[in-house]
N, C-alpha and C positions, 0 to 999 in steps of 0.2 A: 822541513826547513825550506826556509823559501830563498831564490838566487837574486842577488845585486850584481854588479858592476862595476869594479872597481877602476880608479885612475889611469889603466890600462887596457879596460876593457874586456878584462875579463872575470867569468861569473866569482862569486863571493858568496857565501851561505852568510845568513840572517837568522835570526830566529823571529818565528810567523807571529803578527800581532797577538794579542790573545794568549799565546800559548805560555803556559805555568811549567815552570822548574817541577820535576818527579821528588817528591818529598818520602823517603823511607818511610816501610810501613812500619808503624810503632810495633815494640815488643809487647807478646802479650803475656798476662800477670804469672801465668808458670815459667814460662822461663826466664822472667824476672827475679825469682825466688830462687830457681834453681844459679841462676849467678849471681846473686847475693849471696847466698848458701856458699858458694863453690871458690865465690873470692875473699869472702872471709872468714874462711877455713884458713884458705893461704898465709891470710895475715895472721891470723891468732894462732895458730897451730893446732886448735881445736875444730872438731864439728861441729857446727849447729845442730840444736835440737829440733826447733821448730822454724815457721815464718808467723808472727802474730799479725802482721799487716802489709800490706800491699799497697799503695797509691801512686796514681799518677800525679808526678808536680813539674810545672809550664814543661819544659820539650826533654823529662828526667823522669825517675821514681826514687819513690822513696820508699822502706822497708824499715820495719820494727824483726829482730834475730833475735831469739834466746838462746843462749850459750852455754856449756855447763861447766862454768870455772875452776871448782873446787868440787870431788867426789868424795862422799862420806857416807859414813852407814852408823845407822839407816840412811835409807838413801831419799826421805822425807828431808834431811840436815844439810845436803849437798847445796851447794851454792851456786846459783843459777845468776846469768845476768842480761839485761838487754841493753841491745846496739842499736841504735836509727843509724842505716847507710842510705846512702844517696847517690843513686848510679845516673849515668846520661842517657841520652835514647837509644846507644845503643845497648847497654848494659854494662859498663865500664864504670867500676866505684870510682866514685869522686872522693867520697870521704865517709867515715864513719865514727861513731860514737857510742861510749858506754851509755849510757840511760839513768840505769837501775841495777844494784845488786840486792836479792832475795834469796832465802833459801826456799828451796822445791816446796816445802811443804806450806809454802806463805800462801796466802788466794789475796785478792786485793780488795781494800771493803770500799763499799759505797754509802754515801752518805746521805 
């Protein structure tokens, strides 16, 4: 920092031409998952099963969870669902969302 002079004379920190604000370093994609995982557990009462997706979006992430809503046996029958949540940079869910409900034993066809 560099000193001014104020009205009185005496010195006064500045901040130095040039110099940028320290911008946090972004979270990286594990432990974006792991709290994704960890905070909507909290909310659902359930554990995630998996993370199908990971991205970064503008100064946030975003994350595809499957979920295992409904257990049944066989356990091909069990009811599986996903979530898109949406955390900030630091990893604080903003919001989340059901997607999709399937049962386990569904695969998804392409056309």
């Amino acid at each position: 920092m560099a000193r001014d002079r104020d009205e009185r004379g005496e010195g006064v920190e500045r901040p130095r031409e040039g110099a940028r604000e320290r911008r946090p370093k972004r979270l990286s994609a594990p432990r974006v998952m792991r709290s994704a995982t960890d905070q909507l557990e909290g909310l659902l009462g359930r554990a995630p099963e998996s993370v199908s997706a990971v991205r970064p979006i503008g100064d946030g992430w975003e994350a595809e969870v499957e979920v295992l809503e409904i257990e049944r046996i066989p356990e091909t029958t069990s009811v599986m669902a996903g979530y898109r949540v949406t955390l900030d940079a630091e990893g604080e869910l903003m919001s989340y969302e059901r997607v999709r409900r399937y049962t386990r034993g569904q695969t998804d066809r392409r056309a």
